[in-house]
GUPA-132414 format. One line per 2 residues: number of its first residue (from 0); their letters; for each residue x, z, y of N, C-alpha, C, O. Coordinates in Angstrom, 2 decimals. Layout:
NUM = A = X Z Y X Z Y X Z Y X Z Y ~ ...
! end
This chain:
0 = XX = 100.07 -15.33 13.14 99.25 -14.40 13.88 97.85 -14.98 14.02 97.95 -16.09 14.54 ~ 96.49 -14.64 13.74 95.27 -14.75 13.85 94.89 -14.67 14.87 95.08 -13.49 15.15
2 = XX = 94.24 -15.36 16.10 93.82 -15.41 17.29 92.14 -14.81 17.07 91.47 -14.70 18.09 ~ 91.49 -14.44 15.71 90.22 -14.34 15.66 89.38 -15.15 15.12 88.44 -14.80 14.42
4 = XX = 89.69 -16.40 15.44 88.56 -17.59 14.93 88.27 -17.68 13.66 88.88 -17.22 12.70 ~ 87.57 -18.13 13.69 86.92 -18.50 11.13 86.65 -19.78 11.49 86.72 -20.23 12.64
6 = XX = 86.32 -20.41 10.44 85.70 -21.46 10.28 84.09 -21.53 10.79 83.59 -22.64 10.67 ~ 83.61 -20.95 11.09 82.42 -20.50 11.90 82.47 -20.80 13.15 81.40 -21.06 13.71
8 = XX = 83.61 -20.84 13.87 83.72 -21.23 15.25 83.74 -22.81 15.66 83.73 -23.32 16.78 ~ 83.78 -23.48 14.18 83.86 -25.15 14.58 82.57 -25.67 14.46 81.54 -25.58 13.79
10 = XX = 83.22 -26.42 15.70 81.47 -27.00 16.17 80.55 -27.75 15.10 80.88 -28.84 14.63 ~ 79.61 -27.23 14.81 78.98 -28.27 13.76 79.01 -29.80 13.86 78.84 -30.41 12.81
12 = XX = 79.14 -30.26 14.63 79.35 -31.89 15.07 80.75 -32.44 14.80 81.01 -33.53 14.30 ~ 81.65 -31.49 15.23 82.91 -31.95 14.56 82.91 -31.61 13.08 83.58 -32.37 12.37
14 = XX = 82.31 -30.65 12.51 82.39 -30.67 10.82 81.82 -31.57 9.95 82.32 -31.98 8.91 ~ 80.71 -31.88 10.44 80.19 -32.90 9.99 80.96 -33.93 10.34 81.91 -34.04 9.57
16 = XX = 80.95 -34.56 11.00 82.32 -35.78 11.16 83.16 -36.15 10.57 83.42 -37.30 10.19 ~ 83.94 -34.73 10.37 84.91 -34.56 9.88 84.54 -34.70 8.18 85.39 -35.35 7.57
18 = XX = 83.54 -34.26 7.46 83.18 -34.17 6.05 82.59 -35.04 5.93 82.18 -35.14 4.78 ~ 82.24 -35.99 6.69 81.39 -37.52 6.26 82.70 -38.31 6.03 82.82 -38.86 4.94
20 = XX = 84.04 -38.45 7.24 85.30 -38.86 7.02 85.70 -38.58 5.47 85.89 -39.50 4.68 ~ 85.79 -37.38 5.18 86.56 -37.04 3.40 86.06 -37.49 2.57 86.60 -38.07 1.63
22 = XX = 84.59 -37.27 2.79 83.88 -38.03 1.78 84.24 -39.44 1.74 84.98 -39.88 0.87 ~ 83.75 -40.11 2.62 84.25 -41.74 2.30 85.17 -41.86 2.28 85.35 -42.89 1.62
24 = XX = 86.24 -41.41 2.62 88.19 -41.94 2.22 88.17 -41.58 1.05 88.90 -42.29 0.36 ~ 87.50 -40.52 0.30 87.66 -40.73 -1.35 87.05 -41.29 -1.86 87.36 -41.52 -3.03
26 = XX = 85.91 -41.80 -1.34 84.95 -42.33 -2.20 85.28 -43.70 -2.68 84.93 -44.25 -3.72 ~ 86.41 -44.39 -1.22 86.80 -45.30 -1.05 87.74 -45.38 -1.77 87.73 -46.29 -2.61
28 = XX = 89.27 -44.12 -1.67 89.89 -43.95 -2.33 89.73 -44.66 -4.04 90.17 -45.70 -4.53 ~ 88.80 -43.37 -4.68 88.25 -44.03 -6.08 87.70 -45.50 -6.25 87.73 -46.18 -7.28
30 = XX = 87.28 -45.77 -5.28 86.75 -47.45 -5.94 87.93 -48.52 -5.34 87.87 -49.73 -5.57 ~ 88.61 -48.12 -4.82 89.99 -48.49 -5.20 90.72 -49.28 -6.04 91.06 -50.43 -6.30
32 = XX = 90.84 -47.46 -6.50 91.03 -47.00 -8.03 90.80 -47.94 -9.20 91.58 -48.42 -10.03 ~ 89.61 -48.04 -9.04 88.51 -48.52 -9.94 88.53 -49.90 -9.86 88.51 -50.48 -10.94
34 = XX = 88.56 -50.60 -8.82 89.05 -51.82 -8.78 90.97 -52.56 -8.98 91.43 -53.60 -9.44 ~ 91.23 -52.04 -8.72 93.07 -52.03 -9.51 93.05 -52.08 -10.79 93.80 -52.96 -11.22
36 = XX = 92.30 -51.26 -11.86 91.98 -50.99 -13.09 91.20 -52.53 -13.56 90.78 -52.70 -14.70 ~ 91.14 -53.04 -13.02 89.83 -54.04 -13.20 88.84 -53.85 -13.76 88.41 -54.60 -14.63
38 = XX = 88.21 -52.69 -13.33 86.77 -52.40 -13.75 85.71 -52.67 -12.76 86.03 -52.66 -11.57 ~ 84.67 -52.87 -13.04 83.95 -53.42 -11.22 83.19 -52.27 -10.61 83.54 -51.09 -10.51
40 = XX = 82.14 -52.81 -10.25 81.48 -52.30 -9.46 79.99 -51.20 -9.58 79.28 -50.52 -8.83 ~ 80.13 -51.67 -11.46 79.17 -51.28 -12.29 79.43 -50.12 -13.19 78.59 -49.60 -13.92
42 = XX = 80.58 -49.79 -13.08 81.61 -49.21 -13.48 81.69 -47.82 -12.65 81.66 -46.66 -13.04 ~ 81.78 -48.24 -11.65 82.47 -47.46 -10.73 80.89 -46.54 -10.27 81.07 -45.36 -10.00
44 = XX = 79.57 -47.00 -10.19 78.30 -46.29 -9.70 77.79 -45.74 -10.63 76.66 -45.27 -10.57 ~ 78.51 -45.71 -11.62 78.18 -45.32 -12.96 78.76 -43.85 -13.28 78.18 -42.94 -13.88
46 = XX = 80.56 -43.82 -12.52 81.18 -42.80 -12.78 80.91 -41.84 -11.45 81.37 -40.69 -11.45 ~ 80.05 -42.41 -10.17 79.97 -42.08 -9.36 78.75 -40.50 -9.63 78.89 -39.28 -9.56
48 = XX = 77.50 -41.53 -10.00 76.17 -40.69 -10.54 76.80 -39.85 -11.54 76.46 -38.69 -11.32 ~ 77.64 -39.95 -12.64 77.54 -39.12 -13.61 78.41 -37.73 -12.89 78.22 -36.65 -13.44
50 = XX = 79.30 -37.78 -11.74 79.93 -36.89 -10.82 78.82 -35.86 -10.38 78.60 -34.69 -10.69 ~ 78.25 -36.72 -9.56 77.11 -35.80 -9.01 76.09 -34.91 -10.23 75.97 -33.68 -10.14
52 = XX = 75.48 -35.63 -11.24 75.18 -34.43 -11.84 75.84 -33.77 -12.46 75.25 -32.94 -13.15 ~ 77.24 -33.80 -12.54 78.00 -32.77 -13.40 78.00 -31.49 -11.76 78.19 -30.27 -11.81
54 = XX = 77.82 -32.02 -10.96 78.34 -30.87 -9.97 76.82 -30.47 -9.32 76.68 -29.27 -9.08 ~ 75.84 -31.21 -9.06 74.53 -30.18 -9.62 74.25 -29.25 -11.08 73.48 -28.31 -11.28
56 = XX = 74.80 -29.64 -11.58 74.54 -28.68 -12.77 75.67 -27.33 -12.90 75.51 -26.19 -13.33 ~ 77.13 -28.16 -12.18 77.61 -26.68 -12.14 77.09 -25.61 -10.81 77.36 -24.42 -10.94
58 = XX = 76.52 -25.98 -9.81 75.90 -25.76 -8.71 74.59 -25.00 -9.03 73.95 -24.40 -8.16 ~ 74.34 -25.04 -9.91 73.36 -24.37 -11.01 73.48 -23.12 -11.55 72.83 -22.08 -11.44
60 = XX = 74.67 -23.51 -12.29 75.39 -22.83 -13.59 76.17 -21.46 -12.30 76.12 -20.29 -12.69 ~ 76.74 -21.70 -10.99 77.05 -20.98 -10.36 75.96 -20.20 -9.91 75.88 -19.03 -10.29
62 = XX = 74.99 -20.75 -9.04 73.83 -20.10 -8.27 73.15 -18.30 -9.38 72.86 -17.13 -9.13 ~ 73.26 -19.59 -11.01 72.80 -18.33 -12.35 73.45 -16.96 -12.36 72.90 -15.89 -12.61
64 = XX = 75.05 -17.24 -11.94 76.09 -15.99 -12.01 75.81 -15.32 -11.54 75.40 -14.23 -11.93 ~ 75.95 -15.83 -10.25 76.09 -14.84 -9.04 74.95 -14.10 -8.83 75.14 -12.90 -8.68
66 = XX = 73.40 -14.63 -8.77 72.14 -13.87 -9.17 72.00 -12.83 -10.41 71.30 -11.82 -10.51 ~ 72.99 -13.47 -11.37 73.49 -12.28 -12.56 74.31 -10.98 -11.86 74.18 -9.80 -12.18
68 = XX = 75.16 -11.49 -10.87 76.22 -10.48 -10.80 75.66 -9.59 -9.40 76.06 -8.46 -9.10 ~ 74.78 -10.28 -8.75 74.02 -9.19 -7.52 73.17 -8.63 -8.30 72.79 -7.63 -7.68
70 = XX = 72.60 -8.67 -9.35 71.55 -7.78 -9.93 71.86 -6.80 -11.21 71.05 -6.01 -11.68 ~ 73.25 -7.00 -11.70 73.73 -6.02 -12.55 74.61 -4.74 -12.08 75.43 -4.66 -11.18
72 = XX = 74.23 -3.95 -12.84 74.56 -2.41 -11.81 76.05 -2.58 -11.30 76.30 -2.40 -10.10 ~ 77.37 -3.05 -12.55 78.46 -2.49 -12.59 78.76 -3.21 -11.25 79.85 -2.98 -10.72
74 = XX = 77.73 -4.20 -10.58 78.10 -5.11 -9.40 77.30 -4.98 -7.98 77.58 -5.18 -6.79 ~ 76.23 -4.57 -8.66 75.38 -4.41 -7.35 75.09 -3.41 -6.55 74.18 -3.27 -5.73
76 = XX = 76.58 -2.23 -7.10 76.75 -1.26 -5.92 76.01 -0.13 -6.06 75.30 -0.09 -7.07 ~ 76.00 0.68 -5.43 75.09 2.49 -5.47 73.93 2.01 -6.03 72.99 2.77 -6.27
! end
């Protein structure tokens, strides 16, 4: 049963908290990882950066669509 709430109702202070937490337990997680493997540290900031621009560029590649798909008729309604 739904009481109403969204994700809109959480306090920005606890979300943030909370998403700085995920972030570093994986980040940590992976260099881990990465260290078990015996690969170091050079290794690991290497696979880190090449992450981030694969997900700016799909962050991109999304932003392109969706500006495609609000401005083409069969989508953008009456």
């Amino acid at each position: 049963m739904s009481d109403g709430k969204t994700f809109l109702d959480i306090p920005p202070e606890k979300s943030l908290k909370t998403t700085v937490i995920v972030i570093v337990g994986f980040m940590a997680l992976g260099a881990l990882l990465y260290f078990l493997a015996d690969k170091g540290l050079k290794d690991y900031a290497a696979k880190i950066g090449d992450c981030f621009i694969q997900g700016a560029i799909i962050s991109i590649l999304f932003a392109t669509l969706k500006a495609m798909i609000d401005k083409t008729w069969p989508f953008s309604g009456p």
